[in-house]
ZAFIGU-677438 format. One line per 2 residues: for each residue x, y, z of C-alpha. Coordinates in Angstrom, 2 decimals, decimal comma, always signed. Layout:
X Y Z; ...
***
This chain:
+0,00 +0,00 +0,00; +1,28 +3,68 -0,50
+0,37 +6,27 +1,48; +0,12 +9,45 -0,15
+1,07 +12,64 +1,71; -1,74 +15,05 +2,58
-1,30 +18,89 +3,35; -0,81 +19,17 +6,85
-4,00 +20,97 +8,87; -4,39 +23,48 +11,68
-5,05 +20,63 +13,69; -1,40 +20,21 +13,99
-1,26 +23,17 +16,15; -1,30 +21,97 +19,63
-3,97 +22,92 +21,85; -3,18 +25,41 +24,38
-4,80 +24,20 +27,65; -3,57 +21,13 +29,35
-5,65 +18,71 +32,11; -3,96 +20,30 +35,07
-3,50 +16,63 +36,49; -2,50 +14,10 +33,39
-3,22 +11,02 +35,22; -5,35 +8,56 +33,31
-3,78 +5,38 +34,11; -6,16 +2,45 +34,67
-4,18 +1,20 +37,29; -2,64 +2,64 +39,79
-5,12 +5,20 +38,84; -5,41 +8,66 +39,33
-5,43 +9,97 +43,49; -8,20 +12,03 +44,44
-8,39 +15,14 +43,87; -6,15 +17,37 +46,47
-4,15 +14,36 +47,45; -0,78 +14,95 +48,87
+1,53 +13,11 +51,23; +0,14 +14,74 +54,08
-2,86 +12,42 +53,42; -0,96 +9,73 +55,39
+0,74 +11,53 +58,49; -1,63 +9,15 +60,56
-0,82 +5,87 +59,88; -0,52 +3,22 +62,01
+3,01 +2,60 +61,29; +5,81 +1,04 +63,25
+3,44 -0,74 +65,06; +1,52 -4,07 +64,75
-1,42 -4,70 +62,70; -3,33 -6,88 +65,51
-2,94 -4,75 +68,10; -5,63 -2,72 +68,90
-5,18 +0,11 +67,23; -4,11 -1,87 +63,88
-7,22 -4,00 +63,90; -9,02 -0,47 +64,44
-7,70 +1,12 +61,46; -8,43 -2,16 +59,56
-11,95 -2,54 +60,85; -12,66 +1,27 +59,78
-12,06 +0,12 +56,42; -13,96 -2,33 +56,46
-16,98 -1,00 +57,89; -16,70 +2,35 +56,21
-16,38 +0,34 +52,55; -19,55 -1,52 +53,68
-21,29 +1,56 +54,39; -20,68 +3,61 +51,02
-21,37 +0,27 +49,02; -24,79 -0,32 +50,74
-23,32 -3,66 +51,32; -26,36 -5,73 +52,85
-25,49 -6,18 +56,55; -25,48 -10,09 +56,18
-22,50 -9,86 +53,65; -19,11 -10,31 +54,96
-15,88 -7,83 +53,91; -12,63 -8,26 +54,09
-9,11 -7,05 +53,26; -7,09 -9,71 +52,03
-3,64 -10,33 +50,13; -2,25 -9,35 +46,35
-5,02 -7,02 +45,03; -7,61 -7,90 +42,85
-6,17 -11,00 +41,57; -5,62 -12,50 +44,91
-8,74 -12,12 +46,00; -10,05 -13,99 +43,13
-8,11 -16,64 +43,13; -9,18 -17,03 +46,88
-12,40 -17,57 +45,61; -11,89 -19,97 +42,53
-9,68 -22,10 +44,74; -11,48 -21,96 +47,71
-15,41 -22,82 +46,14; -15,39 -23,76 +43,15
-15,59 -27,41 +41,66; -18,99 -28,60 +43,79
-21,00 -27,64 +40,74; -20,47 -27,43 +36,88
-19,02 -24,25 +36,36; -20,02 -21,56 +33,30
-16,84 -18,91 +33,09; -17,16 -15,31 +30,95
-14,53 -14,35 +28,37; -14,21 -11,35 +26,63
-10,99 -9,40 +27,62; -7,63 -9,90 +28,95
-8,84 -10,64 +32,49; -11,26 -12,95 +31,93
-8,77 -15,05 +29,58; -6,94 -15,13 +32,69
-9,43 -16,85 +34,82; -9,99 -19,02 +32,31
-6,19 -20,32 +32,51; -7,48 -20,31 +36,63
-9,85 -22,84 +36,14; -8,87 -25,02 +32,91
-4,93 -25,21 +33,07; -4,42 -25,13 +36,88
-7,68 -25,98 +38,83; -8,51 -28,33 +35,67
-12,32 -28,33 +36,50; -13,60 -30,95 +34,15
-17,58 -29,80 +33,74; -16,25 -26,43 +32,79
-18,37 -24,32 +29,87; -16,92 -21,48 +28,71
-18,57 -18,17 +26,95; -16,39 -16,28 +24,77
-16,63 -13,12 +22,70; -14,15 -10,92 +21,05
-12,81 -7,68 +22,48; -16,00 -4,59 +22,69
-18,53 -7,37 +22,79; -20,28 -9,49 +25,81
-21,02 -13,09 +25,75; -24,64 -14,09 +24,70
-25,27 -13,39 +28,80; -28,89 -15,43 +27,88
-26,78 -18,60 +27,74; -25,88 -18,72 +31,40
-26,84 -21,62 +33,13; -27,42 -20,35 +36,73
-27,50 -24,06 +38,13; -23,68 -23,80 +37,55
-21,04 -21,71 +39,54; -20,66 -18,71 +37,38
-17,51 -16,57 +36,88; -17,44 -13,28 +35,01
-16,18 -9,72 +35,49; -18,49 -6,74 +35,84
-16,85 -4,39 +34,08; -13,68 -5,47 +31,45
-10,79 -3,23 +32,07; -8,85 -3,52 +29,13
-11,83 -3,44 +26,86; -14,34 -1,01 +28,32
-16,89 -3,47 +28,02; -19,51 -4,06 +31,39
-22,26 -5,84 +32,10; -25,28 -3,57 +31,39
-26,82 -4,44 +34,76; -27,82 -7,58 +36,95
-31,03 -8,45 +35,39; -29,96 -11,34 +33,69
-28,99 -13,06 +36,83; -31,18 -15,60 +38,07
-32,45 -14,73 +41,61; -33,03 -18,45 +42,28
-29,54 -19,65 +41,16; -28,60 -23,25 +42,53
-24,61 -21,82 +42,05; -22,52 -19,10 +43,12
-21,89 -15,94 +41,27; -18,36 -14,46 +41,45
-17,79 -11,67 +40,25; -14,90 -9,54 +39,63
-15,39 -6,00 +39,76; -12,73 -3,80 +40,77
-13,17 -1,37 +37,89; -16,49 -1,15 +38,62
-17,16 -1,08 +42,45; -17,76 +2,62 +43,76
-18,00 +3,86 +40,00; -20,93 +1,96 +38,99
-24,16 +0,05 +40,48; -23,64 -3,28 +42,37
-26,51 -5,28 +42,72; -25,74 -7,33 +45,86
-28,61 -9,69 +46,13; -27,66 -11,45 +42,65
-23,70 -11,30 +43,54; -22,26 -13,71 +46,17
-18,66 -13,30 +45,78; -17,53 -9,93 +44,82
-13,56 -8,66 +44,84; -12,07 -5,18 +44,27
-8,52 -3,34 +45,08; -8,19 -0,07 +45,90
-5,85 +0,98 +43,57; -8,90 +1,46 +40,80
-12,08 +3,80 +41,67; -10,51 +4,96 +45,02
-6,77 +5,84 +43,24; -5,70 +4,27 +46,39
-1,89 +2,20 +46,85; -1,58 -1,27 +45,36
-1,39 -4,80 +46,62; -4,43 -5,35 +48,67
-7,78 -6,68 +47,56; -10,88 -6,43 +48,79
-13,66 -9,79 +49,10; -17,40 -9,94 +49,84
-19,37 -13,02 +50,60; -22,85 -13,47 +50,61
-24,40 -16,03 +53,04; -24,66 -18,27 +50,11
-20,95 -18,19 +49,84; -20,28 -18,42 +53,32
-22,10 -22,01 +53,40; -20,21 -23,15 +50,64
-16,81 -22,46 +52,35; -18,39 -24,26 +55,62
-19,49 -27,16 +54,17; -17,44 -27,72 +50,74
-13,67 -29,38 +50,71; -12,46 -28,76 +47,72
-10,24 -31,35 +46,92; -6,92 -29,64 +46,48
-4,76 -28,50 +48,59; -5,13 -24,50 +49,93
-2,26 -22,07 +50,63; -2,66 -20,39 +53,86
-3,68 -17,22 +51,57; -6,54 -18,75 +50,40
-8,24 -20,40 +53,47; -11,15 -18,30 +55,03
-12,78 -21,09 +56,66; -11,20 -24,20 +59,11
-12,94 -26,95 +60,81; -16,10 -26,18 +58,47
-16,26 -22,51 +60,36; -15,60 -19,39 +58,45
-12,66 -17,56 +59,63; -14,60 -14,33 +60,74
-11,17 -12,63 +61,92; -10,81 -11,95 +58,14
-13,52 -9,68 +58,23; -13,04 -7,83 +60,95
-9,99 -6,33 +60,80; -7,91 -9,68 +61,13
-5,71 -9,98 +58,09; -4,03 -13,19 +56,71
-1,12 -11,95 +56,42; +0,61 -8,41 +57,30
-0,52 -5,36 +55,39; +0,69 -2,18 +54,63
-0,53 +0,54 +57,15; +0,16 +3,17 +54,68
-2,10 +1,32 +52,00; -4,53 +1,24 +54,84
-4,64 +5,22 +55,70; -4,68 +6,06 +52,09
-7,70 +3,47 +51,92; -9,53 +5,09 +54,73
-8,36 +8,85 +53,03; -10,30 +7,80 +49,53
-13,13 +6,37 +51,25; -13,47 +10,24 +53,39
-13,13 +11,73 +50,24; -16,10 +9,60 +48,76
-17,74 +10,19 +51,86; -17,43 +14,22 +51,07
-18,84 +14,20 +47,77; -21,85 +12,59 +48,63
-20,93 +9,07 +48,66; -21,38 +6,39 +46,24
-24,09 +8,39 +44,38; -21,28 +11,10 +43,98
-18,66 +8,95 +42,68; -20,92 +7,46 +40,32
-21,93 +10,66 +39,29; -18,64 +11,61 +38,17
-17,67 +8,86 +36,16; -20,58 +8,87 +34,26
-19,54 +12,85 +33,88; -16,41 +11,88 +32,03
-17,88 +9,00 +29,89; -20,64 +11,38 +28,74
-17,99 +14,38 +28,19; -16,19 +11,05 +25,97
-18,83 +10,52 +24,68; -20,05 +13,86 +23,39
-16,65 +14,43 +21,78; -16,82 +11,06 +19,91
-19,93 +11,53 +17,77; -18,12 +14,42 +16,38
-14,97 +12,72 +15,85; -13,66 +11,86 +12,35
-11,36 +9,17 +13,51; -12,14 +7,84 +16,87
-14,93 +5,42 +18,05; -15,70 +3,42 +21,17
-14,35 -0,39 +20,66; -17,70 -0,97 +22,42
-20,48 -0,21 +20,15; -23,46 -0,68 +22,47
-23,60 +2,63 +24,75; -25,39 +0,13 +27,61
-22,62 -1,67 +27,77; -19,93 +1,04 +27,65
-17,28 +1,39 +31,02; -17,84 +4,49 +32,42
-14,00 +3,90 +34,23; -11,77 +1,89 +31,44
-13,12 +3,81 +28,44; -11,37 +2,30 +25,71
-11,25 +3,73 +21,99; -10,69 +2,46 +18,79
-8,74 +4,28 +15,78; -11,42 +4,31 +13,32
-10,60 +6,43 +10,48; -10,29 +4,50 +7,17
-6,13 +5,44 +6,72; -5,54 +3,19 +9,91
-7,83 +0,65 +9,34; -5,60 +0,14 +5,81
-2,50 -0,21 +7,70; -1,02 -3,42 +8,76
-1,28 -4,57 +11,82; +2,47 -3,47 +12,91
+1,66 -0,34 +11,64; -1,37 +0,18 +13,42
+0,20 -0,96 +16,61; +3,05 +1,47 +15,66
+0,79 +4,15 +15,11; -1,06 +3,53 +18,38
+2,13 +3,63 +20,12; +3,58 +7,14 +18,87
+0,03 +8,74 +19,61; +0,40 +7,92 +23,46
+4,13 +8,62 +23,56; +3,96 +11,73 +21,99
+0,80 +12,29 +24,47; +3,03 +11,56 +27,45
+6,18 +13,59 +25,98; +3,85 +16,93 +25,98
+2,58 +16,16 +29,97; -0,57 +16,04 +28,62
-1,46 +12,25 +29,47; +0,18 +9,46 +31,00
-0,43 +6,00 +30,22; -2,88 +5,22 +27,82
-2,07 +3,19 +25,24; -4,68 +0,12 +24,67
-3,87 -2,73 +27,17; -0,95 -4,89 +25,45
-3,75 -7,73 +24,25; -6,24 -5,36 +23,15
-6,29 -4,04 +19,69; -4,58 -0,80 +18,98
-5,83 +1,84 +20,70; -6,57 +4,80 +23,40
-7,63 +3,26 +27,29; -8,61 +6,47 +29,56
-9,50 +6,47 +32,56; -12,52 +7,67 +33,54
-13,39 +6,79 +37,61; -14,32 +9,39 +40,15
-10,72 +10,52 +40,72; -10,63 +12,04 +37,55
-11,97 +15,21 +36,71; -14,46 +15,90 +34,12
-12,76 +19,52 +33,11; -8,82 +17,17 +33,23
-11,09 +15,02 +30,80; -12,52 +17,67 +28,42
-8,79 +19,91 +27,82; -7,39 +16,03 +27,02
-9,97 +15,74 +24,25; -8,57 +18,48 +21,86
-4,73 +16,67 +22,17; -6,36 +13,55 +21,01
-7,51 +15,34 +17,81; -3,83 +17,34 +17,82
-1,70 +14,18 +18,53; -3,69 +11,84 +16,00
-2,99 +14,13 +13,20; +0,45 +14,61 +13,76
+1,21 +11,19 +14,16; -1,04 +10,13 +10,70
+1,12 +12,70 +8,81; +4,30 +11,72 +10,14
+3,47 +8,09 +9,09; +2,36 +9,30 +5,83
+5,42 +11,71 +5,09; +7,83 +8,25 +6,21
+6,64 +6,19 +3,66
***
């Protein structure tokens, strides 16, 4: 193919208002707004985590997550080891292989689970529901007499669940859901979820390597009276002797966790607090989608790699390069392309961090959770436009 060199167009003059904070990582993701240091001058450091001031600090978490979440008082929380991840795998290990299981597919994530449960749990009675990246699984195919597995909201595709409705309310099985890009950005509906896990490094911009887990009391009878036959690291095990381990979820960690992690928890959880809660947070994203949103049905190159809006990630909101010049390159060309828009993004201050996700196809991922602010959002926009064009000529005049 040649590629013919255009005239270059005022849109190659850059924009002259930058976000003031270019932080649009999907994880770690942004702080909240105002954060500083300062944030964590009263941390429990230096001191143990199950003493009683540690296990207070840890319980405030817990309770105060509970709280904003409207997590039904019957549900259990608790902070547990290696963020999001971890705290799935606690639950695939821990649960699953009583029933036949269904598992959701259709991003990087929920390839991973997949792995989980085929290559290393090797779950024989295992169905799996695939679709490519910005699509969803026929969800009408679920068979809620199975253990089911699915995310709520794919981070590297910007594809969620459009709601719980198509979750059986009578379900024989467990759900389990992963949702840490959606939880405190979007709405959870409780009764139809009985395992839920989150970090705090997504919606909250809080510090890495914790994860959060929720049981129902439907899950909490399957850890007291299902051995799964495998053997458990001491991560995993939240029950012994057929009893849940209810130290877990009140403040008593597995293992030892970072007190800093834990004041900056209990700092973005304040903040929500401040802003009205979860209503507020969800408020916001949905602010920056819609401000996303508004500036793609007038663009002349970019689209969202989900098509559906009802289905559309208010928090990973992930575009595709749609204009017909890139769709004629090769695919090392688009990924090239891709590449060079986000560099020269990040070389100007004007955004940090997002390219697509490795797996995905070539793209833009911004963040869009409640740390983020709408206005940071709308001055990005116009260096999209600026930094597409002068990448497409560049390409153009190379060849």
């Amino acid at each position: 193919m040649i590629l013919q060199l255009q005239p270059m167009s005022a849109t190659l003059t850059p924009p002259t208002t930058k976000p003031n904070r270019p932080h649009f990582s999907s994880g770690p993701c942004a702080k909240r707004p105002g954060w500083t240091v300062s944030a964590l001058q009263d941390a429990f450091v230096g001191r143990s985590h199950r003493s009683e001031g540690g296990k207070a600090k840890l319980k405030e978490v817990i309770e105060l997550s509970k709280k904003i979440l409207g997590v039904p008082a019957d549900y259990r929380l608790g902070i547990v080891p290696a963020s999001d991840t971890g705290a799935v795998e606690m639950a695939l290990w821990s649960m699953l292989g009583k029933l036949p299981l269904d598992i959701l597919a259709w991003e990087s994530f929920g390839q991973e689970w997949v792995k989980d449960v085929v290559d290393e749990l090797q779950l024989p009675d295992t169905r799996i529901l695939k679709a490519p990246y910005g699509s969803l699984p026929d969800l009408e195919q679920v068979d809620f007499s199975h253990d089911v597995v699915f995310l709520w909201n794919g981070t590297t595709s910007g594809v969620r669940v459009p709601n719980g409705d198509w979750i059986a309310s009578d379900r024989a099985g467990l759900t389990i859901c992963d949702a840490t890009s959606a939880v405190f950005a979007m709405d959870i509906p409780w009764d139809k979820l009985d395992v839920v896990t989150y970090s705090w490094q997504k919606v909250l911009g809080g510090e890495a390597q914790h994860g959060v887990i929720v049981l129902s009391p439907r899950a909490v009878e399957r850890l007291e009276t299902y051995k799964p036959p495998r053997p458990l690291p001491k991560l995993f095990r939240m029950a012994q002797k057929g009893k849940l381990i209810e130290g877990i979820f009140q403040g008593d960690t597995i293992n030892t966790p970072s007190m800093l992690c834990v004041e900056d928890a209990l700092d973005g959880l304040k903040w929500a607090e401040s802003i009205g809660g979860l209503p507020g947070l969800i408020s916001r994203s949905q602010a920056n989608l819609a401000a996303i949103a508004k500036w793609v049905e007038q663009s002349s190159w970019a689209d969202f790699l989900a098509q559906k809006p009802e289905v559309r990630s208010c928090t990973s909101i992930c575009l595709k390069i749609a204009d017909a010049w890139f769709t004629e390159l090769s695919p090392e060309q688009q990924g090239q392309c891709a590449k060079k828009l986000a560099k020269l993004l990040e070389k100007q201050e004007v955004a940090y961090d997002i390219a697509a996700y490795r797996a995905a196809p070539p793209g833009i991922r911004i963040w869009g959770g409640a740390t983020v602010e709408t206005a940071d959002i709308e001055a990005l926009l116009p260096w999209l436009d600026w930094a597409y064009a002068t990448v497409k000529a560049e390409m153009k005049e190379a060849v």
